[in-house]
N, C-alpha and C positions, 0 to 999 in steps of 0.2 A: 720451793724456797719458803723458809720460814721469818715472818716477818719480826725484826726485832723489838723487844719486848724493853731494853732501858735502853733513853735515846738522851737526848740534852735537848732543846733549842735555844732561842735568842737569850730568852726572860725568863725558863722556868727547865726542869727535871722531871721525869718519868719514871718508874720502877714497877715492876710488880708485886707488890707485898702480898697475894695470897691469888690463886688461880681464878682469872676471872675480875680480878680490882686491880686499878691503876692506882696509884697516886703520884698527883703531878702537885708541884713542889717548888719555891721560888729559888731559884739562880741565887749564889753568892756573891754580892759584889766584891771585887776587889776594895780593900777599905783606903788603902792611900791612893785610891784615885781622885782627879778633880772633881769631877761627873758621881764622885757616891753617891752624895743626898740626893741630887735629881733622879739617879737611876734605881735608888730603892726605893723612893716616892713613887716614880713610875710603877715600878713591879707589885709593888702592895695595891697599886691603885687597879692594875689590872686584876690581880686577883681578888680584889672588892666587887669589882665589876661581875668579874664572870661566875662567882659565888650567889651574887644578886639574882643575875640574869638568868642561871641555871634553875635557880628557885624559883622564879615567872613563871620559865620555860613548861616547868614539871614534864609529866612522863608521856613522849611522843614517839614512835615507830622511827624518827629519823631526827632525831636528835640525842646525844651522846647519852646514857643515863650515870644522873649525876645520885652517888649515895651517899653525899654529906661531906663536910670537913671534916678534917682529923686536926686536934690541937699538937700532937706530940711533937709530930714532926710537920708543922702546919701546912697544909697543902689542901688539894681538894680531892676526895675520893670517887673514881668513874667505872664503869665497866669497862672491862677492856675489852678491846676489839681483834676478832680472831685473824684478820689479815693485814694488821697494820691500815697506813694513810693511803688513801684513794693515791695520791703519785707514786709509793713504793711500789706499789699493787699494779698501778699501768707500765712503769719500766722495768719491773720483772716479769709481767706476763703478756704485755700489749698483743701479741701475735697471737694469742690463746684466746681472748677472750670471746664469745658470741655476740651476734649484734642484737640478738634478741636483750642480751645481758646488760650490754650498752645503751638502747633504748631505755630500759627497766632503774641505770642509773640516772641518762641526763632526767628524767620524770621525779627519780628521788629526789635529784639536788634543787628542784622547781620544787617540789612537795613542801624541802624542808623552809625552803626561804619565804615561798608563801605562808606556812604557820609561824615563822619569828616576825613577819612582818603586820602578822595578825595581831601579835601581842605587843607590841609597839618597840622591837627591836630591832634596829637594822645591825648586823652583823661586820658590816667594815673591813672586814679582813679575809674576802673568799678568796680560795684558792685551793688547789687540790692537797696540798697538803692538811688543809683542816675538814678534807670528809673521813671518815673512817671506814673503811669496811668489814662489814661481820657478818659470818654463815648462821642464819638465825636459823637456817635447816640445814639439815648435811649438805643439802641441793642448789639452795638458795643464797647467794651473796646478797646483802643490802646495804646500804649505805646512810651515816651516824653523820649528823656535821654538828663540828664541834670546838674547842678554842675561840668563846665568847670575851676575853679579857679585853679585847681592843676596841667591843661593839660600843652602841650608844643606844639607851631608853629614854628617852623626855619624860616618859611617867614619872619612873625611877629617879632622875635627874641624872642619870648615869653617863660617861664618857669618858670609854677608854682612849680616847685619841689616836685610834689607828686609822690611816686608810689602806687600800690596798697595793699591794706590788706591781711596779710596770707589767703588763702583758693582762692587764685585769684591772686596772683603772682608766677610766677616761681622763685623760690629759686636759682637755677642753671642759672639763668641770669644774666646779670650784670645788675647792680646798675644805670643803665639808661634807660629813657623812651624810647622806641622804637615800630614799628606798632606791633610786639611779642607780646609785654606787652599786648596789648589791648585783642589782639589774644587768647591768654591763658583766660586772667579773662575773655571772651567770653564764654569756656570751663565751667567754673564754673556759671554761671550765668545762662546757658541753663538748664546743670546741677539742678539746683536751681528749676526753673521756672517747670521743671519736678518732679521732686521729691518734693519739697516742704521744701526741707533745703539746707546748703550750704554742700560742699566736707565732709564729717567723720564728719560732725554735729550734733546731734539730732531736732528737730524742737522745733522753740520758741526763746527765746530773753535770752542772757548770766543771769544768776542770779547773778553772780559775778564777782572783778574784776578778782578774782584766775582761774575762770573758763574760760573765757577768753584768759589768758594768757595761761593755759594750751593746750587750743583748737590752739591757734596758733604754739606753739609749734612742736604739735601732725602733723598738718598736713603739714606745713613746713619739717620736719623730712621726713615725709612720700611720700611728694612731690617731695623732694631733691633726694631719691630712686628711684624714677620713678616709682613707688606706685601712683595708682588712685583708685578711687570708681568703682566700676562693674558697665558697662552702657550698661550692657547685656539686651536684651529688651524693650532699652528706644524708642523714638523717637530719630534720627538723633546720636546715642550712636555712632557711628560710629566719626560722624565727632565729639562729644566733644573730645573722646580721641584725635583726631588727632588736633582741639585745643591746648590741652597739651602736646602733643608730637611736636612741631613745623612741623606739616606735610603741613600747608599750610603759604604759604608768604605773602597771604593778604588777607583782608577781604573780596574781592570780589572774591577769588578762594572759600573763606565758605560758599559764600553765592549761589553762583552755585551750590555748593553741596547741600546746605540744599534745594534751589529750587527743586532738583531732586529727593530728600528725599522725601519731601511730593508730590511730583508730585506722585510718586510712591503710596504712604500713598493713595490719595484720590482716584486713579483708583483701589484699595480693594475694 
């Protein structure tokens, strides 16, 4: 399967204008709608944000590589990534993938979050839709995270006002981004990356909006409990729970542990 290369989402557009470059692109508002000014405001603001933020970021192994704005058609220009978003990638290959491979991503998605948390970004919006992944060898898949518009930098004064989507946010937190947030949706995304769906999902893509809004619901509720998925047997099951339980204060105590994890893992 070849991953597709022009997509849409919420707030913004994607294309490929030359082999190798994305450029992603603001959404058109509808102009007679009530919600214009607020929702062009928003969208300008996110792409102020992630324009900022990518320029912080600069050039890291696991974060998107960003090569400038383009004024024409104003947008931001990225590398593009040879197999699409990390959830495209698990629901057309989940069965295929190695767990050697699997280990090698949950380590990347701790990688990336411990370097944006280095440079005083919390990211707000994880999910597996915003890792990317790309064969940086014939052999090798690795994984890009990326879609900063919604993040927050106190340095910067920056705030896109996103948080994350049920099944990746703690319900019993407050209602502000914090390195937690990132922390937790970590939890669910390893999670993910192992199993092949998200927290009390089934695998595959919503068929509905009802279905959807159920699913959130469902796990919100369940989350609010302090109710998790059995990560009995997984890889590193240890440390997602402890993800979700705020057992660790930052991304680089996860990522110690998960080092140790498979350190363990590979002397079997």
């Amino acid at each position: 399967m070849v991953a597709p290369k022009f997509f849409q989402g919420s707030t913004s557009r994607f294309c490929q204008i030359e082999p190798g470059v994305i450029l992603k692109y603001p959404v058109e508002v509808w102009k007679e709608s009530c919600a214009y000014r607020k929702l062009t405001d928003e969208i300008t603001n996110n792409f102020s944000v992630e324009r900022q933020i990518l320029d912080l970021l600069g050039e890291h192994p696991r974060i998107v590589k960003y090569l400038g704005w383009q004024d024409t058609v104003r947008g931001l220009l990225l590398a593009e990534a040879s197999h699409g978003s990390l959830q495209w990638y698990l629901e057309e290959n989940h069965d295929t993938i190695p767990t050697p491979v699997r280990g090698k991503w949950c380590r990347q998605v701790v990688e990336s979050i411990a370097y944006i948390h280095g440079r005083g970004v919390i990211h707000s919006d994880l999910r597996p839709d915003n890792f990317l992944v790309h064969a940086t060898t014939p052999k090798s898949l690795d994984l890009w995270l990326c879609d900063f518009g919604g993040s927050t930098c106190e340095k910067l004064g920056l705030d896109g006002k996103h948080l994350p989507d049920p099944g990746f946010f703690d319900p019993n937190s407050e209602w502000v981004s914090t390195p937690a947030t990132d922390i937790f949706s970590v939890g669910s995304i390893l999670y993910t990356i192992l199993t092949g769906h998200w927290p009390y999902r089934a695998p595959g893509p919503f068929k509905t909006v009802e279905e959807m809004e159920s699913y959130d619901q469902q796990v919100e509720d369940l989350f609010r409990q302090g109710t998790f998925p059995d990560v009995e047997g997984l890889l590193g099951g240890k440390i997602i729970l402890g993800c979700w339980t705020s057992k660790y204060t930052s991304a680089d105590n996860v990522l110690r542990a998960l080092d140790l994890e498979l350190m363990k893992t590979n002397e079997c």
